[in-house]
C-alpha positions in Angstrom: 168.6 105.5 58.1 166.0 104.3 55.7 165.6 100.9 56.4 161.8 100.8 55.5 161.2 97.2 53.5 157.7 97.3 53.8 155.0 99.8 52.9 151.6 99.4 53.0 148.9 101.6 50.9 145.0 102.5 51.1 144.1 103.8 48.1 146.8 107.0 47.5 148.1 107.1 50.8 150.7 104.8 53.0 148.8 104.3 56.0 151.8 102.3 57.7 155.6 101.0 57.1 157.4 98.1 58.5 160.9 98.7 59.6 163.7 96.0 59.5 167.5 95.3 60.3 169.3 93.0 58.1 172.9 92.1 57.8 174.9 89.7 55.4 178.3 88.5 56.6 180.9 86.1 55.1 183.0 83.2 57.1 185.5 85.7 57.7 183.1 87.8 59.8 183.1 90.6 57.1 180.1 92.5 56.6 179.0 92.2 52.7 175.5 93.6 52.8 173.0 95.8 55.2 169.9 97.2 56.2 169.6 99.3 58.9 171.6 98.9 61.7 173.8 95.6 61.6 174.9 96.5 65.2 171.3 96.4 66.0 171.0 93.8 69.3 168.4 91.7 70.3 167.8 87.6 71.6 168.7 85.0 69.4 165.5 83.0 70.2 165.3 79.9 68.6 167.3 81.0 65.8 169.9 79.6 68.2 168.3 76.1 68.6 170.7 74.8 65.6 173.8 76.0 67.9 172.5 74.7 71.4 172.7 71.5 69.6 176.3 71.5 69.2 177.0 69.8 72.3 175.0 67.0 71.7 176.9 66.2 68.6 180.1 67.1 70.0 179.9 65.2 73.5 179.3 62.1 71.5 175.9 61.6 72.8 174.2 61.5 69.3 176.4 59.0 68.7 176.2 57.3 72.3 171.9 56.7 71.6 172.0 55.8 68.2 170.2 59.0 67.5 168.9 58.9 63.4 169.8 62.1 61.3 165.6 62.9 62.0 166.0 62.5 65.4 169.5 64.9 65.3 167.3 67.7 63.1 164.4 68.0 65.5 167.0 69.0 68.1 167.4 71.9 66.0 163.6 72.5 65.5 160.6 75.3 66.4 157.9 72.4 65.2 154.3 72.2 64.9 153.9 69.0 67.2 153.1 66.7 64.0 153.2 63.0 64.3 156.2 62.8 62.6 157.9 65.2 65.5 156.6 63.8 68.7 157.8 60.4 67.4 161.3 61.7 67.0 161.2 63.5 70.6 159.6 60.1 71.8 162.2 58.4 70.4 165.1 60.1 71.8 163.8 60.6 75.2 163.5 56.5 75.3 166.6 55.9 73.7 168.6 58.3 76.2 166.2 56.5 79.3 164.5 59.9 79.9 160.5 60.1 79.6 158.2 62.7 78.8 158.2 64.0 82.5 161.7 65.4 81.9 161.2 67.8 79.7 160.6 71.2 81.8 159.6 73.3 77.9 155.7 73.6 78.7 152.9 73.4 76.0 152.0 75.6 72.9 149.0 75.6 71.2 148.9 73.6 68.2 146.8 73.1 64.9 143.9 70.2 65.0 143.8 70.0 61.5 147.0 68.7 61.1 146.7 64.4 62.0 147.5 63.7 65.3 146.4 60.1 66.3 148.2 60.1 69.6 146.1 63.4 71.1 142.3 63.2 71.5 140.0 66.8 70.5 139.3 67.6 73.9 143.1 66.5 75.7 145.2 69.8 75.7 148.5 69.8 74.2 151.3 68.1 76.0 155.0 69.3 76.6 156.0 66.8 73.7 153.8 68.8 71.7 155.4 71.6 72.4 157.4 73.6 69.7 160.6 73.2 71.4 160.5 69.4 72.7 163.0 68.5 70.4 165.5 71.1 71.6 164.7 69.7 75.2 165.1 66.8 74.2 168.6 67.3 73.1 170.0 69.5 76.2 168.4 66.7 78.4 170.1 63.5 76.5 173.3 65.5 76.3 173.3 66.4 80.2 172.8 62.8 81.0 175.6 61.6 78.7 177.7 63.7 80.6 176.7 63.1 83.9 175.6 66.3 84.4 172.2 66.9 86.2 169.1 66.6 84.0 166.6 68.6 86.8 168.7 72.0 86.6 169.2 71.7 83.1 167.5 74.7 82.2 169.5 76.8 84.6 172.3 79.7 83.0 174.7 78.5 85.5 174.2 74.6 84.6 176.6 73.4 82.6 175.2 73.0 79.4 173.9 76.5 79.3 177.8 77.5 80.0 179.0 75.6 77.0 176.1 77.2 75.2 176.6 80.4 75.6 180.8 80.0 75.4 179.9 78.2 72.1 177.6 80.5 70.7 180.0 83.3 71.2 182.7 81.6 69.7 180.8 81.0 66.3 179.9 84.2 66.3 183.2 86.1 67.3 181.4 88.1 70.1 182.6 88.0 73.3 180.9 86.1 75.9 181.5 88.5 78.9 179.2 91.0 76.3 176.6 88.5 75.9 173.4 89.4 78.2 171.1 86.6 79.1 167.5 86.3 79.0 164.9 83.5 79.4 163.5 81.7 76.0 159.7 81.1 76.2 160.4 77.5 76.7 162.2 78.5 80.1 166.2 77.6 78.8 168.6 80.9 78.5 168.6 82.4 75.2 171.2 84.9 74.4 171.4 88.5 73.1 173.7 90.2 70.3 174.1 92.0 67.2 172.4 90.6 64.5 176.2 91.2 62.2 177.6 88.7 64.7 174.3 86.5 64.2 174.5 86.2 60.5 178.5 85.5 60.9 177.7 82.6 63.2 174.8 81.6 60.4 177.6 81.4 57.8 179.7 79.1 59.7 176.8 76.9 60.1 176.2 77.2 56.2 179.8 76.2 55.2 182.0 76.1 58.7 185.7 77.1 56.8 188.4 78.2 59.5 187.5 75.8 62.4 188.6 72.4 64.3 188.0 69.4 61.9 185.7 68.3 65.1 183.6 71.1 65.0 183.5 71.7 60.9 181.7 68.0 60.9 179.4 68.6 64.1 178.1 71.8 62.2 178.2 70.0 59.4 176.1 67.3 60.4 173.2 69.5 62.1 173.5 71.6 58.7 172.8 68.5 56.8 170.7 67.1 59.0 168.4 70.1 58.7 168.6 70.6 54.6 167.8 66.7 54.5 165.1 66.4 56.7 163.5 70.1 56.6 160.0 68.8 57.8 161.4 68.0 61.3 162.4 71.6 61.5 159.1 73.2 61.3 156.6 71.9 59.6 153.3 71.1 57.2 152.7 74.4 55.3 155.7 76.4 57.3 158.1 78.6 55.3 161.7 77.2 57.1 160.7 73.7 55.5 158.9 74.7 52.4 162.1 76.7 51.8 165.0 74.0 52.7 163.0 71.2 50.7 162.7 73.5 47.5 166.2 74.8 48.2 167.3 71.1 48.0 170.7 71.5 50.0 171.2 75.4 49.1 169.8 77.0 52.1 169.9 76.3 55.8 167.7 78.1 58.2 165.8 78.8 61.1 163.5 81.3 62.0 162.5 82.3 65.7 160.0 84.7 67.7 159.8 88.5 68.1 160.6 88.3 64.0 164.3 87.1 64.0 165.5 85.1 61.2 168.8 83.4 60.2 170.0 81.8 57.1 172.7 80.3 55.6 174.5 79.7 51.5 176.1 77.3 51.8 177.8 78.1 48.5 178.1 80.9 49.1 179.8 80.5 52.5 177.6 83.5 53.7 174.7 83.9 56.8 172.1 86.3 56.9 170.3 87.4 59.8 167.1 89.4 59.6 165.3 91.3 62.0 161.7 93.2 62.3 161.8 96.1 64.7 158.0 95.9 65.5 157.9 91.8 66.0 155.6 91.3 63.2 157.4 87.4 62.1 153.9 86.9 59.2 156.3 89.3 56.7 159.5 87.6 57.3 159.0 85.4 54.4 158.7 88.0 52.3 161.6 89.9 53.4 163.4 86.5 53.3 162.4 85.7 49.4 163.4 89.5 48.4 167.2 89.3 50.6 167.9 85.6 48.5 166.7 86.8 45.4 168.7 89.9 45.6 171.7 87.3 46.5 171.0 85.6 43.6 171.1 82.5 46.4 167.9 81.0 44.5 167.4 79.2 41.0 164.4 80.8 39.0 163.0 78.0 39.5 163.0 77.2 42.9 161.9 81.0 43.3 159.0 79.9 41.2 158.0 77.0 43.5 157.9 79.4 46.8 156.1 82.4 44.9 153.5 82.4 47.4 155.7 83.2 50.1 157.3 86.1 48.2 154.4 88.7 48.2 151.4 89.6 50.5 147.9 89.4 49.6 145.7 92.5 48.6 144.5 94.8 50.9 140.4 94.2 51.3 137.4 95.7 53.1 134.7 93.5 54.6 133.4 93.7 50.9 136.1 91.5 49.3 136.8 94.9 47.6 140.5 95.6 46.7 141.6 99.1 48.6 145.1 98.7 48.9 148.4 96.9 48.5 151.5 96.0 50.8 154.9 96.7 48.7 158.1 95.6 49.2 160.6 98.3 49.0 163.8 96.1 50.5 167.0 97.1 49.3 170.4 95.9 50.5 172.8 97.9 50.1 176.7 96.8 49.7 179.2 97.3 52.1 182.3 99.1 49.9 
């Protein structure tokens, strides 16, 4: 099984390889294209997060606060704690009478450079700030709506992390009983499967053909919500909004940690999930461009606009002298 997409050269001599798993499925759940192992299983992460936002489109609690399409896509986010995001959580968690205390996600680290004129240089970030506040956010307003409880929300037996899991294996025609659970670095169950079933659920998101009218316009909203408003789903000088703003309504995605990554064509009614065996996520970009330009699911000239995301820098010394070069040597190959 060569499923080497990465090599890296000093001089004459590959001095290491990166390893992935990749797998392209259509609506129907057929396999079209592979890497690897397309059985290969592993956690969703926050790839998920656009699925563990079904409920709060489908229980009517979107609707029920007045949440605005922004508000709807950073439910579905990993963000970088911008303004612009922490107003959005803000926003919902007042509109849904919650308050910052409610959210149980902790704090990440975030980037001072970027303006933040709520957080002073020397206060640490805050749980708002936190990558996953907007996901939070939603499985907190959509617990309340329902009258469920809002302190255990984070528990696998609550609720919401039932539906979540029974909704997540229906999307991605895997059955539940084989799902295994696991806990999301932001403390809320995250689920494990095969990445084939991943990138079938991914497709479904992209153009949702074969289910309930209800649940075809929930997707469809979070899939809108996310191709229209791509900076709520990442960020300033990230590759999941760089991507969906140049893609202009012909790519959904959503990438999350230990190097997962899922996609959608709409179009082309197909998902995409990608995986790197040794967690490295600073390639996945590149492994992304190579998979939709081998799709054909990018113009020229959109391809032109994300260029720098396509291929790696040189390989230097501490001389600024070039001794090396990362290649990629993707290939998908077609399921007959």
């Amino acid at each position: 099984m060569d499923n080497i997409v990465v090599r890296t050269w000093r001089g004459e001599v590959i001095e290491g390889v990166f390893r992935a798993h990749i797998a392209v499925v259509n609506t129907e759940g057929r396999l079209l294209y592979s890497v690897g192992d397309p059985s290969y299983t592993t956690y969703w992460r926050s790839s998920s997060k656009p699925l563990q936002a079904l409920p709060l489109i489908e229980s009517g609690a979107a609707d029920e606060y007045h949440f605005t399409e922004e508000e709807i896509a950073v439910t579905c986010a990993s963000h970088s704690g911008e303004d612009f995001h922490t107003d959005a959580v803000g926003s919902i968690l007042h509109k849904a009478g919650l308050s910052e205390d409610d959210l149980q996600c902790g704090a990440h680290e975030i980037d001072r450079s970027l303006h933040r004129r709520e957080l002073a240089p020397e206060q640490p970030p805050q749980r708002i700030h936190s990558n996953c506040s907007g996901k939070h956010s939603g499985m907190l307003t959509t617990s309340k709506n329902m009258g469920w409880p809002t302190v255990t929300y984070r528990d696998p037996e609550h609720p919401l992390q039932r539906l979540n899991r029974q909704n997540v294996a229906e999307l991605s025609a895997y059955p539940s009983e084989d799902i295994r659970i696991g806990i999301d670095g932001c403390g809320v169950p995250v689920f494990s499967m095969p990445i084939q079933n991943m990138a079938h659920a991914f497709s479904k998101l992209a153009k949702p053909d074969g289910l309930s009218d209800e649940r075809a316009q929930a997707l469809s909203r979070l899939r809108d919500a996310m191709m229209t408003y791509p900076h709520m789903i990442a960020g300033s000088r990230r590759f999941d909004s760089d991507l969906m703003r140049e893609a202009d309504g012909t790519v959904v995605c959503k990438g999350g940690a230990a190097a997962l990554h899922c996609l959608g064509l709409p179009d082309q009614g197909i998902g995409i999930a990608i995986k790197i065996e040794d967690m490295d996520a600073s390639i996945i970009p590149a492994i992304a461009m190579a998979v939709l330009r081998q799709l054909d699911g990018l113009t020229e000239e959109v391809a032109s606009k994300l260029d720098g995301y396509a291929s790696f820098p040189s390989v230097k010394n501490t001389r600024d002298e070039v001794v090396g070069k990362m290649e990629i040597t993707l290939k998908l190959d077609k399921v007959s």
